[in-house]
C-alpha positions as CSV (number, residue, x, y, z in Angstrom):
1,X,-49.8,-21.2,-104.7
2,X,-46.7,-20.0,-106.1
3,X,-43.4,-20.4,-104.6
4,X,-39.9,-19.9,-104.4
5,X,-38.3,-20.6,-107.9
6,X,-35.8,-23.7,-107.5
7,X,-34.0,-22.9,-110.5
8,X,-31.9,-19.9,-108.9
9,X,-33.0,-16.9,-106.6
10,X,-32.5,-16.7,-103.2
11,X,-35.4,-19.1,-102.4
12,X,-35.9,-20.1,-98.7
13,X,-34.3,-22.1,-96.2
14,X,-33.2,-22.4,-92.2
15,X,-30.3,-23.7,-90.5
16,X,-32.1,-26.6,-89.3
17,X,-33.0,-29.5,-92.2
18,X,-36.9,-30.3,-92.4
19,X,-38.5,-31.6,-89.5
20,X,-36.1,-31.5,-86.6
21,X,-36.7,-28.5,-84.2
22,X,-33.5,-27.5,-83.9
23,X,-31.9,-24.5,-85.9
24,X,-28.1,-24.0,-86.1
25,X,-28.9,-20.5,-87.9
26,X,-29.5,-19.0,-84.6
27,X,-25.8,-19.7,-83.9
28,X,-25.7,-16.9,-86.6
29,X,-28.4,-14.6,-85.5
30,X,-25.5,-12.5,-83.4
31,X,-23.8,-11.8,-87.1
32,X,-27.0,-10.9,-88.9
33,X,-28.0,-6.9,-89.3
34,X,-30.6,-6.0,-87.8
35,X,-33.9,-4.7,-89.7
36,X,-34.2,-1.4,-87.5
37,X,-37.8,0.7,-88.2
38,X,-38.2,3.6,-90.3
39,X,-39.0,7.2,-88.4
40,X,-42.3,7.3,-86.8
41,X,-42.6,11.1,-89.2
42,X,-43.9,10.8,-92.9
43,X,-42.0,12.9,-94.8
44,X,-43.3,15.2,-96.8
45,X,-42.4,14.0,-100.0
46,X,-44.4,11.2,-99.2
47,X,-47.6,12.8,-98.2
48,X,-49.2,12.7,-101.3
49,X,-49.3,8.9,-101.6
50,X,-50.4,8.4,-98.3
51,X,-53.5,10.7,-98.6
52,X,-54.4,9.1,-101.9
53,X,-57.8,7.8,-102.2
54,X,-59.0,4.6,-104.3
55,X,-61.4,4.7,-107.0
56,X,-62.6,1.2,-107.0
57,X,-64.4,-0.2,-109.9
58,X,-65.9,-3.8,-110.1
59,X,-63.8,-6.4,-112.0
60,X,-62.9,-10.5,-111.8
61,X,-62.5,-13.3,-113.9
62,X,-65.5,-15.4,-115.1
63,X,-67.2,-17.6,-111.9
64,X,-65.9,-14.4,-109.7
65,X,-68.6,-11.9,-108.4
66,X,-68.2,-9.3,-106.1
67,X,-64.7,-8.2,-106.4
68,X,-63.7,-4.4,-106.9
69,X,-60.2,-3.3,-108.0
70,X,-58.3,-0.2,-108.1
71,X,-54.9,1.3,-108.3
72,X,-52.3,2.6,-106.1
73,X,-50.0,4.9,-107.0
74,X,-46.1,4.5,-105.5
75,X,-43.1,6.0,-105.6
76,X,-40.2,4.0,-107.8
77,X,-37.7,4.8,-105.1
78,X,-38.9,6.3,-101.7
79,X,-35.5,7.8,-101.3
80,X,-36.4,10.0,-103.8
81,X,-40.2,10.1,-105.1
82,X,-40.6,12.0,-108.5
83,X,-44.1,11.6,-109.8
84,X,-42.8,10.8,-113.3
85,X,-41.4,7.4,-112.0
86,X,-44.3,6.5,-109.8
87,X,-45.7,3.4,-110.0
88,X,-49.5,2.1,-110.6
89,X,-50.1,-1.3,-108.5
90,X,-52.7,-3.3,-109.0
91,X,-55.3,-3.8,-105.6
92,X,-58.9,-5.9,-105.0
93,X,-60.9,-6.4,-102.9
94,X,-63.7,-8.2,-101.6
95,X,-66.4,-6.8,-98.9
96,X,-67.5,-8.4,-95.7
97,X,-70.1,-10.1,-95.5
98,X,-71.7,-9.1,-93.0
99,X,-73.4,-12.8,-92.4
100,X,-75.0,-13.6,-89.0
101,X,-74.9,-8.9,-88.9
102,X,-70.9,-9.6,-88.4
103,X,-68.9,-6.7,-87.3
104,X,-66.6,-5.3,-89.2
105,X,-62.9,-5.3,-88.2
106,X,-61.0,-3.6,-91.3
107,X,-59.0,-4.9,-93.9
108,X,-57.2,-8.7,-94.3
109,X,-54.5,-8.2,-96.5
110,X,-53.2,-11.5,-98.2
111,X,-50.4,-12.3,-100.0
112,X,-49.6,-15.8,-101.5
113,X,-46.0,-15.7,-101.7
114,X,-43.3,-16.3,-104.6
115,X,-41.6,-14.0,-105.0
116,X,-43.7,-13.3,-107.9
117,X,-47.1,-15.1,-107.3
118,X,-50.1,-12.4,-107.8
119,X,-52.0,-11.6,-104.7
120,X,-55.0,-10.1,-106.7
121,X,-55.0,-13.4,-108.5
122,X,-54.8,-15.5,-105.2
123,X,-57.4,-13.5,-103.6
124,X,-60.0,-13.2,-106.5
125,X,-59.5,-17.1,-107.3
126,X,-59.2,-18.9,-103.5
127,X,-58.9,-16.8,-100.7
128,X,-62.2,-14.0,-101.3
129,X,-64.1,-17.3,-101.4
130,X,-62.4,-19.9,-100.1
131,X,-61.1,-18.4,-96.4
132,X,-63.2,-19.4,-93.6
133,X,-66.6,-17.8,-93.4
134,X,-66.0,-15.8,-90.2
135,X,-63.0,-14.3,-91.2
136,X,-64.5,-13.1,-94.7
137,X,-68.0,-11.8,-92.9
138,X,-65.6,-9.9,-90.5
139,X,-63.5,-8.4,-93.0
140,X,-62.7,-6.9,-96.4
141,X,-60.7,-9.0,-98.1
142,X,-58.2,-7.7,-100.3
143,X,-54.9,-7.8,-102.1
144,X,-52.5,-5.9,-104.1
145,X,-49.8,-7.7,-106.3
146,X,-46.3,-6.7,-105.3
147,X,-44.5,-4.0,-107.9
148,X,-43.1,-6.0,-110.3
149,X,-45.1,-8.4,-109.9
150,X,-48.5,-9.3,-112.0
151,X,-50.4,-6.4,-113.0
152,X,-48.2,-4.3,-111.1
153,X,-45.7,-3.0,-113.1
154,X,-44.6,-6.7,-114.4
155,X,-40.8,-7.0,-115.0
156,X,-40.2,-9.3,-118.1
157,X,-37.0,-10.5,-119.3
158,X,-37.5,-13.3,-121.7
159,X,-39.9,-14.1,-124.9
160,X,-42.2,-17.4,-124.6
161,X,-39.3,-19.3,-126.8
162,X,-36.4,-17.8,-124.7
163,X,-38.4,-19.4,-121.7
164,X,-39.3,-22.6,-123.2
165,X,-35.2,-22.9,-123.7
166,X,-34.2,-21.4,-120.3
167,X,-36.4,-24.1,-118.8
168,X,-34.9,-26.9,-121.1
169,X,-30.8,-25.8,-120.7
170,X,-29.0,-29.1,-119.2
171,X,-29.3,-28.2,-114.4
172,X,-26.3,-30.7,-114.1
173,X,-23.9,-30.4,-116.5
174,X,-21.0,-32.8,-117.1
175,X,-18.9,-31.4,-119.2
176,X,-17.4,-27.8,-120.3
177,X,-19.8,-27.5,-123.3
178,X,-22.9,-28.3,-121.0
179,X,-22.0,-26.2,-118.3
180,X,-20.8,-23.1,-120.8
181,X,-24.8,-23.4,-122.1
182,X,-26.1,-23.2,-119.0
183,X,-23.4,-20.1,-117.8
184,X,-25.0,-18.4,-121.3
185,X,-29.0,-19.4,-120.0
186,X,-28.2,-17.7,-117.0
187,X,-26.5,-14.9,-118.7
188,X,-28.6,-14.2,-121.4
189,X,-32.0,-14.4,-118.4
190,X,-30.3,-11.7,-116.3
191,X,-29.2,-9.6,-119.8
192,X,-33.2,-10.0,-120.4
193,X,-34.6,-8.7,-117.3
194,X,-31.9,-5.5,-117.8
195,X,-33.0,-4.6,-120.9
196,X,-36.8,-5.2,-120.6
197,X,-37.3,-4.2,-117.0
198,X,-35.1,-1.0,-117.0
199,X,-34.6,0.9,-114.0
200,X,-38.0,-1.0,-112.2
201,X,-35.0,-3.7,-111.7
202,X,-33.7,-1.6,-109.2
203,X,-36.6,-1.3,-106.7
204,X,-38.7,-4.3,-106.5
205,X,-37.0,-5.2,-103.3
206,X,-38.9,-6.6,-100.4
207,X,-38.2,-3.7,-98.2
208,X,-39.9,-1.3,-101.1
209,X,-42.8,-4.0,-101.1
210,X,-43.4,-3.9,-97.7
211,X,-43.0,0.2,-97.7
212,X,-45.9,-0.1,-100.8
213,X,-47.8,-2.3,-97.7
214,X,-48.0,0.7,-95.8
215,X,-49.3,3.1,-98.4
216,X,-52.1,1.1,-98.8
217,X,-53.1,0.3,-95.3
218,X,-53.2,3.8,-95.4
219,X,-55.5,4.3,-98.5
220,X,-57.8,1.6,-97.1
221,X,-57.9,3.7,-94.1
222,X,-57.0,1.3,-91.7
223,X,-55.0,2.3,-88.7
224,X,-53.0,-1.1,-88.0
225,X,-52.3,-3.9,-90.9
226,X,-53.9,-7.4,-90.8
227,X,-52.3,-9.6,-92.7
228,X,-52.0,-13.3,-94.0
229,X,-49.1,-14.3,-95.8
230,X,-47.5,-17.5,-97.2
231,X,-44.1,-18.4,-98.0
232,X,-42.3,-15.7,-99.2
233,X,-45.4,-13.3,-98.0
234,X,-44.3,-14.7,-94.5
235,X,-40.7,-12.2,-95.3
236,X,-42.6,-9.5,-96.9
237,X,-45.0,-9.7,-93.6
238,X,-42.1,-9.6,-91.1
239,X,-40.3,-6.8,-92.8
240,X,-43.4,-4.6,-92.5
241,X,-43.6,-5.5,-88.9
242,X,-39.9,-4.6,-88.3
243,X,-40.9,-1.1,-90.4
244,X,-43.6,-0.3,-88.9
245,X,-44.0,-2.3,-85.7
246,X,-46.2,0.1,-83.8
247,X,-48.7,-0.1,-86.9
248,X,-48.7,-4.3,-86.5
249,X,-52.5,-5.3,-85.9
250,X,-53.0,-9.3,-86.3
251,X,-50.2,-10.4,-88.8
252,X,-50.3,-14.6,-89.6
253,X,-47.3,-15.7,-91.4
254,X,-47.5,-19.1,-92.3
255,X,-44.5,-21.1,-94.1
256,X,-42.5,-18.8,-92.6
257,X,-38.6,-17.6,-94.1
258,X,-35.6,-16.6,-91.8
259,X,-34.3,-13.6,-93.1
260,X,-31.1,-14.3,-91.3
261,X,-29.8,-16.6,-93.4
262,X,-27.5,-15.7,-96.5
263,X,-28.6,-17.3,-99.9
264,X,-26.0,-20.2,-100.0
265,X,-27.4,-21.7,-96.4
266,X,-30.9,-20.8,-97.8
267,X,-31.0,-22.9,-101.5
268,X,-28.7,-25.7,-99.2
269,X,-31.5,-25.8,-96.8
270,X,-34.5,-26.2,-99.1
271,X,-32.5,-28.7,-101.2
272,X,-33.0,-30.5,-98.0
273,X,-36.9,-29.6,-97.2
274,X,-37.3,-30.8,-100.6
275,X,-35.7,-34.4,-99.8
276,X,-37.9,-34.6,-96.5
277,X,-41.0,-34.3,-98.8
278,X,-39.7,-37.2,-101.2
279,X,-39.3,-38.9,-98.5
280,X,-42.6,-38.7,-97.4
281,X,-43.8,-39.1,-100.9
282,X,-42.1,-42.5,-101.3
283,X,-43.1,-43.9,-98.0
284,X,-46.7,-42.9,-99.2
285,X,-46.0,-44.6,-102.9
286,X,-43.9,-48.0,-102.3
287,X,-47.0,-48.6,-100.4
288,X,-48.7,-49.0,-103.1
289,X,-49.0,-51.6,-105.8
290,X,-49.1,-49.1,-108.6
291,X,-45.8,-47.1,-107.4
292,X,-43.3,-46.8,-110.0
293,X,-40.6,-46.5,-107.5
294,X,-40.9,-49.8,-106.5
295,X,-41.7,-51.0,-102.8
296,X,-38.7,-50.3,-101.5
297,X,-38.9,-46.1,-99.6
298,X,-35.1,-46.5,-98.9
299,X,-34.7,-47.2,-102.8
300,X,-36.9,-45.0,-104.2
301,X,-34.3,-42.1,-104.4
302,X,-32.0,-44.3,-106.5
303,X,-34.9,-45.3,-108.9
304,X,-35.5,-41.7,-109.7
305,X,-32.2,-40.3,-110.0
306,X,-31.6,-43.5,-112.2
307,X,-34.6,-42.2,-114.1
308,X,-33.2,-38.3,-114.3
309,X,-30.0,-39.8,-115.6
310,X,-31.4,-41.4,-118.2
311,X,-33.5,-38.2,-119.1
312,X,-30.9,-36.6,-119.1
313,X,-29.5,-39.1,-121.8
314,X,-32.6,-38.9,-123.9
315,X,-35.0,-36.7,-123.8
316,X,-38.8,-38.0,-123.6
317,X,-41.2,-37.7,-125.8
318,X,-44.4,-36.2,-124.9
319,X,-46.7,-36.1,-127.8
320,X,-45.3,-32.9,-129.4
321,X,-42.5,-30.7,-130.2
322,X,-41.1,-30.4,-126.8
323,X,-39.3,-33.1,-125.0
324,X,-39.4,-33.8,-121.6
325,X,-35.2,-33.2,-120.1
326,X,-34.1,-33.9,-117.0
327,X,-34.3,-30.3,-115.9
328,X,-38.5,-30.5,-116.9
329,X,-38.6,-33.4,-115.5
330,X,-36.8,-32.3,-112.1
331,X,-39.1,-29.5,-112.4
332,X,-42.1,-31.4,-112.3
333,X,-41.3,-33.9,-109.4
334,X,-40.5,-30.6,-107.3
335,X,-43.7,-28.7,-108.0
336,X,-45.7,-32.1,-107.1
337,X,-43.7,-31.6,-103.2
338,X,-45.7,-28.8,-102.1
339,X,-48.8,-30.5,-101.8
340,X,-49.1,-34.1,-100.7
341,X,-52.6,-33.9,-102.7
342,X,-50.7,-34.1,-105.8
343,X,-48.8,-36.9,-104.9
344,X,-51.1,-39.0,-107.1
345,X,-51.0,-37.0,-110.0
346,X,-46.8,-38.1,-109.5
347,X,-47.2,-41.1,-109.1
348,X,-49.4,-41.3,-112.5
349,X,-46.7,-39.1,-113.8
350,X,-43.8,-41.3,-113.0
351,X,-45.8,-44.0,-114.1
352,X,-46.1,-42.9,-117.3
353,X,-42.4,-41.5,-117.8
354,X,-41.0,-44.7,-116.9
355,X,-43.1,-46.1,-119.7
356,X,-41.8,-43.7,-121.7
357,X,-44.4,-40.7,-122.3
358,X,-42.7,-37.6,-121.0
359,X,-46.2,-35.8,-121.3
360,X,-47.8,-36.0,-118.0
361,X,-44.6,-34.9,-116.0
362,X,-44.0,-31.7,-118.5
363,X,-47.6,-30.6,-117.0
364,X,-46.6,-30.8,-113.8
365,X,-43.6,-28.5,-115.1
366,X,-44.9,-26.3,-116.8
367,X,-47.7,-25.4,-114.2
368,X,-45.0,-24.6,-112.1
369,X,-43.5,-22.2,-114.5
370,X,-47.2,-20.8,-115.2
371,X,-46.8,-21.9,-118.9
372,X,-50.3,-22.1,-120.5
373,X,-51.5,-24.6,-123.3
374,X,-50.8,-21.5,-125.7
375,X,-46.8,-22.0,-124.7
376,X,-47.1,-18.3,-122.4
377,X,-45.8,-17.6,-119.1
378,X,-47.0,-15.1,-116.6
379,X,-44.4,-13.5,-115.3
380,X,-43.8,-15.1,-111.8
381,X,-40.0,-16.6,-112.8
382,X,-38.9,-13.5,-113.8
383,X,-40.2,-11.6,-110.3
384,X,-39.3,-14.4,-108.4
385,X,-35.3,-14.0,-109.9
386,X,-35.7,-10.1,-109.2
387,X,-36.5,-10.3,-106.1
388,X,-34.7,-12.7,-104.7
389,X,-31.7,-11.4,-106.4
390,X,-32.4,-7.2,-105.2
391,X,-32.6,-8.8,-101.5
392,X,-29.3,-11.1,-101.0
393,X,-26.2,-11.2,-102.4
394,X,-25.5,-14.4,-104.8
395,X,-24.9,-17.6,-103.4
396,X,-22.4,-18.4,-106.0
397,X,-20.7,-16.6,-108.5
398,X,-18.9,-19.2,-110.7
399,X,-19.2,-22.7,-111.5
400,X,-16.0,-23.1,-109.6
401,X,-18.1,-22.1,-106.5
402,X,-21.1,-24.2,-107.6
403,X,-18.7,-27.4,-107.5
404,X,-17.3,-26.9,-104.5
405,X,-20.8,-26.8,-103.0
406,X,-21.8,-29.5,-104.6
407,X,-20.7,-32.6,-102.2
408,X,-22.7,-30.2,-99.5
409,X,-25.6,-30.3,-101.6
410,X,-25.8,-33.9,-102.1
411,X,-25.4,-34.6,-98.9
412,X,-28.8,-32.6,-98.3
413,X,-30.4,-34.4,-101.0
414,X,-28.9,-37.2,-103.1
415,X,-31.9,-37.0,-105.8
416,X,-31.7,-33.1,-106.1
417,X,-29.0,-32.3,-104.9
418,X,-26.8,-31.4,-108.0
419,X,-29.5,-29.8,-109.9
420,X,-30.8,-27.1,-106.7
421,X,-26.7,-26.4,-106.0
422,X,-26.3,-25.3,-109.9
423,X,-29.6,-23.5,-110.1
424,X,-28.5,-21.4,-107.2
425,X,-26.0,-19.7,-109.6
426,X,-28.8,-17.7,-111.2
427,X,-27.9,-14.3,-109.5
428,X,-24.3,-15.0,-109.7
429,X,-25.0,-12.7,-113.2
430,X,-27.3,-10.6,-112.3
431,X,-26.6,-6.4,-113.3
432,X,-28.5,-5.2,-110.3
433,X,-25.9,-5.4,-107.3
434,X,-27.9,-6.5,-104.5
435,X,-29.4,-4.2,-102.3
436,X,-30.1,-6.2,-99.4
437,X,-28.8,-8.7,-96.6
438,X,-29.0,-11.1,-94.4
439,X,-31.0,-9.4,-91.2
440,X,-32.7,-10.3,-87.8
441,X,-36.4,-8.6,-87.7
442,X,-37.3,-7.9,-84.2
443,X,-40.2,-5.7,-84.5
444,X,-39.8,-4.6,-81.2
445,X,-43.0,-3.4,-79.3
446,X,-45.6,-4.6,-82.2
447,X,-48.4,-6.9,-81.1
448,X,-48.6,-10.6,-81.1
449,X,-47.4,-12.0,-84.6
450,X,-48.2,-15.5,-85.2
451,X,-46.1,-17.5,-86.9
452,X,-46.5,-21.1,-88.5
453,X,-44.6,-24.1,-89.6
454,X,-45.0,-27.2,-90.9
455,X,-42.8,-30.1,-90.0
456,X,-42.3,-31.4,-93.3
457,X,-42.5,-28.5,-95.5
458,X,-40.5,-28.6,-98.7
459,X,-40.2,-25.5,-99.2
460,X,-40.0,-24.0,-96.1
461,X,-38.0,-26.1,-93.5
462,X,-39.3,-26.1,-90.3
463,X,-36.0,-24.8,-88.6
464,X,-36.7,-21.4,-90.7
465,X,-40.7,-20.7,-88.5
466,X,-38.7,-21.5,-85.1
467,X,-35.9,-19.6,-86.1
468,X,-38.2,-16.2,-87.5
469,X,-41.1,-16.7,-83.9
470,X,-37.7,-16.5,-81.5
471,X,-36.1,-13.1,-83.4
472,X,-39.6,-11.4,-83.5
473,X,-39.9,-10.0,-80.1
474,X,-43.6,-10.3,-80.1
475,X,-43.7,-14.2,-82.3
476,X,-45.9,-17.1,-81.7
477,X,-44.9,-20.3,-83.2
478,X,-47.7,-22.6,-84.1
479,X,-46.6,-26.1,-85.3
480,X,-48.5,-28.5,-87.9
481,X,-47.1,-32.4,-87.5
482,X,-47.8,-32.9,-91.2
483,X,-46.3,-32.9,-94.9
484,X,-46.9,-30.1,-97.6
485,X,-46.1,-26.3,-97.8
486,X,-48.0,-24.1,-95.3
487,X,-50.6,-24.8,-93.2
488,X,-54.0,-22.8,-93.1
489,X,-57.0,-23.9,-94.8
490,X,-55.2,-26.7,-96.0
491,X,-57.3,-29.2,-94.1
492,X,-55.7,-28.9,-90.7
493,X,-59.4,-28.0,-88.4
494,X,-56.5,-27.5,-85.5
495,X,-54.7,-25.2,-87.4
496,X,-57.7,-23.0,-88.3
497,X,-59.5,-22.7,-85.6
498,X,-55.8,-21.1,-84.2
499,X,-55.9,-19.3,-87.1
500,X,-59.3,-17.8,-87.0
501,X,-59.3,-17.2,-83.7
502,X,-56.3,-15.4,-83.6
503,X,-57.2,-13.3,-86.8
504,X,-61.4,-12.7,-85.3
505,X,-60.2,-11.8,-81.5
506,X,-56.4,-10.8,-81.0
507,X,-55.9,-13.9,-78.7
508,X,-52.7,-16.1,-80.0
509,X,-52.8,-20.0,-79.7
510,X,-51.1,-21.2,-76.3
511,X,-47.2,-20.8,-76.4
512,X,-46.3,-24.3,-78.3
513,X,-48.9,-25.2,-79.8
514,X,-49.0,-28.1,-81.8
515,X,-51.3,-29.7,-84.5
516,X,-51.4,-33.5,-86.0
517,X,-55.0,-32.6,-87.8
C-alpha cells in the first residue's frame, strides 16, 4: 500500500542501515522526549464525541459486498473543541463472520500507512477480504481514514497540472537555474496546501490522529484497541499506545518507524533501505538473461545512474505529451522496491527505457503518486507532506544545507542518493511550524505490542522495528529474513501464523523470533 513520500516529508528511517541488527539511534534514545500519556479523566469538553453513536449505512466500490460506512465526528483541535470546527471522518467496516460459529472478539482496526494512504480504501479493497479467515470470522473489521486524509477532510494543495509539474521539476539540480525551479516547486507546494487546506493544516498531526483512534474505539464500543498497522500506521499505532497505554488490547505494527529519530537521520536512513532493496533487486536481475543491468550486481548501480543521467539529459518519450525525466523515472524505480513482486514489471520497465520508451516506467510513477489514466491524483502526496511536516521539524532548510548533506547521502546510496537528500527539503518551506519532535514511546504498563521487521525493507530499515520493540516497555520484535516492505500476509506462513495467533489469543511469538518463509 501507500507509503512514505520520497520526494520530501519526514519519511522513515533508523539509525541502523537495512539489514544489520544493530541501531546507532539508540545511542540517541537518552536525548529524545518522551511521549508521556494523556490524563486517565475525559474532559468534559470532550464528552460529547466520545458518547457519539454511528449510523452505519451500507456502501463499497463495485466487486465489494458487505461493507457499511459511517462518520465520526472530531474536534479540529482537542485543546479547544468548538463544534463549528469539528471534523467528519470517514469509517467502514466489515462484520465477522462468524464461520465455524466464531466468537466474536471486538473490533480490528487497520491502517495501511503513508502518511496519507486511505484506511477505508485499504480495508474495503484487501484487508475486509483478503486477511486471514480466522482473524476476519473473529472480528469486525474496520477502518477510518486519518483527518486529512481521503474522505476525511482531504487537504489539497495543488491542481492535476500543478502536480503533473511538481512531479516533473529537475530532484538533482546542477546549476543555480535548476536548483531555483525546484526552490519555487517546493515553494509554490507548501503555498498550495496553505491556501487550500486552511487552518485543517494545523491539526492533522499524528498525535491528533491517534487522539481521533480513541474516539472511535469508543463509538465502536470497544473497551481496549486492536490494531494492525503498516508503515507509518506502525507510528500512528505506537503513539496511541503511549496515549492511552492502559486502553492497548492486541496492537501489531508491522514496518515499524522509530519515532526517535529527527527527520535528517530519518530520509538518510531510508536513502539507505532503499539501496539494500536495489541491491537485492540486481542480484535477482543480472541473473537473468533478459536484465537490462547487465550480469554484473556490483555494476548494476552504475548502469542505472548512467541511465538517470542521461534522463536527465533528455527526457523520454512515452507515447504522449508527458516525458519521462529523471525525477519520474527515479520515481518509478523506487515504487517498484516495496515489493519484490514487482521486480519484473522493472525489469520490463528498464528494458524498455533503455530502448528508449519512457512509457512503462512513467506507470510505475505515476501509480506511486496515485495519478489515474484521467491525469488525477488522490490526495496521498499532499497528506503525506502534511503530516510528516506537522510532526518533525525540517531536515533541511536551504539548498546550502541539502549540499552539505549530500556526500552523506551518497555514501548511503550512490544511485539515489542525490535525488532522496534534495527531496528532503520539502518542509524546509512549509507555513505550518512543526508541532512535533523527535520522542521515545514507552507505553508503560500496556499489554504485549508486537512489533515487526523485515530485514531488507526499503522503506523501513530494519534498525527502526529493533530500535521502536526495545523503547516500548511491553514490545515484541518479530523478524522476517526476507526483501520487500512489511511483512504480514505477504506470503510469509511463519509470519502469519505469529501474527494470527497473537491477534486470535493474546499470546506473543517467542522473544526473537525469526522467519525465512
Amino acid at each position: 500500500m501507500s507509503d512514505l513520500d520520497h520526494r520530501g516529508g519526514a519519511g522513515t528511517g533508523t539509525g541502523a542501515s537495512a539489514g544489520t541488527d544493530a541501531s546507532p539511534a539508540a545511542a540517541r534514545h537518552d536525548s529524545a522526549r518522551t511521549l508521556a500519556p494523556l490524563p486517565a479523566a475525559l474532559p468534559p469538553a470532550l464528552r460529547r464525541y466520545y458518547a457519539q453513536k454511528l449510523t452505519w449505512h451500507s456502501c463499497g466500490t463495485s466487486g465489494t459486498s458487505g461493507f457499511e460506512c459511517a462518520t465520526l465526528m472530531a474536534p479540529l483541535d482537542y485543546d479547544h473543541p468548538r463544534e463549528a470546527d469539528d471534523l467528519k471522518l470517514a469509517v467502514s467496516r466489515k462484520k465477522a463472520t462468524g464461520a465455524g460459529h466464531a466468537k466474536r472478539l471486538g473490533s480490528l482496526m487497520v491502517n495501511p500507512g503513508g502518511p496519507g494512504g486511505s484506511a477505508v480504501g485499504y480495508l474495503q479493497h484487501y484487508a475486509g477480504i483478503g486477511y486471514p479467515a480466522a482473524v476476519r470470522a473473529h472480528y469486525d473489521m474496520v477502518a477510518m481514514d486519518p483527518r486529512g486524509v481521503a474522505g476525511s477532510e482531504p487537504v489539497t494543495c495543488l491542481s492535476d497540472t500543478e502536480m503533473d509539474y511538481y512531479t516533473e521539476v529537475d530532484q538533482t539540480p546542477d546549476n543555480a537555474t535548476e536548483t531555483a525551479e525546484l526552490v519555487d516547486a517546493y515553494t509554490k507546494f507548501a503555498d498550495g496546501c496553505a491556501a487550500r487546506a486552511g487552518k485543517l493544516l494545523s491539526h492533522v498531526s499524528t498525535i491528533e490522529a491517534a487522539r481521533d483512534m480513541d474516539v472511535l474505539r469508543a463509538a465502536l464500543d470497544d473497551d481496549k484497541l486492536t490494531y494492525v498497522g503498516a508503515s507509518y500506521g506502525t507510528f500512528l499505532g505506537a503513539t496511541y499506545a503511549g496515549l492511552f497505554p492502559s486502553r492497548v488490547g492486541r496492537l501489531v505494527l508491522d514496518g515499524a518507524l522509530d519515532p526517535s529519530l529527527g527527520s535528517e537521520q530519518i530520509n538518510r536512513d531510508q536513502t539507505a533501505g532503499f539501496q539494500t532493496a536495489f541491491a537485492s533487486f540486481a542480484e535477482d536481475c543480472t541473473r537473468r538473461k533478459d536484465c537490462p543491468l547487465g550480469r554484473s550486481a556490483d555494476r548494476a548501480g552504475d548502469r542505472l545512474a548512467e541511465f538517470f543521467a542521461k534522463t536527465d539529459a533528455t527526457p523520454l518519450a512515452t507515447g504522449k505529451s508527458r516525458k519521462l525525466t529523471e525525477s519520474l523515472a527515479t520515481t518509478g524505480v523506487i515504487s517498484a522496491m516495496y515489493d519484490e513482486a514487482a521486480w519484473g514489471l522493472l525489469r520490463n520497465a528498464l528494458k524498455a527505457a533503455f530502448a528508449g520508451d519512457g512509457a512503462p516506467l512513467l506507470k510505475l510513477s505515476d501509480a506511486y503518486y496515485e495519478r489515474d489514466r484521467h491525469g488525477s491524483y488522490q490526495n496521498l502526496m499532499y497528506a503525506n507532506a502534511a503530516v510528516n511536516c506537522l510532526d518533525l521539524p525540517p531536515a533541511f532548510r536551504s539548498p546550502s544545507e541539502v549540499r552539505e548533506a549530500i556526500p552523506a547521502f551518497r555514501k548511503a546510496s550512490p544511485v539515489f542518493g542525490t535525488a532522496l537528500a534534495w527531496a528532503a527539503l520539502t518542509c524546509g518551506y512549509w507555513s505550518v511550524p512543526a508541532a512535533g519532535a523527535p520522542h521515545r514511546i514507552p507505553a508503560a504498563g500496556a499489554a504485549p505490542i508486537l512489533v515487526v521487521g523485515t530485514t531488507r525493507d526499503p522503506a523501513t530499515p530494519y534498525g527502526w522495528a529493533r530500535s521502536l520493540a526495545s523503547q516500548l516497555s511491553s514490545g515484541r520484535l518479530l523478524t522476517y529474513e526476507g526483501d520487500g516492505h512489511t511483512a504480514y500476509t505477504r506470503g510469509s506462513a511463519c509470519i502469519d501464523k505469529a501474527i494470527n495467533t497473537y491477534l486470535l489469543t493474546s499470546t506473543p511469538p517467542p522473544a526473537g523470533q525469526r522467519c525465512s518463509s
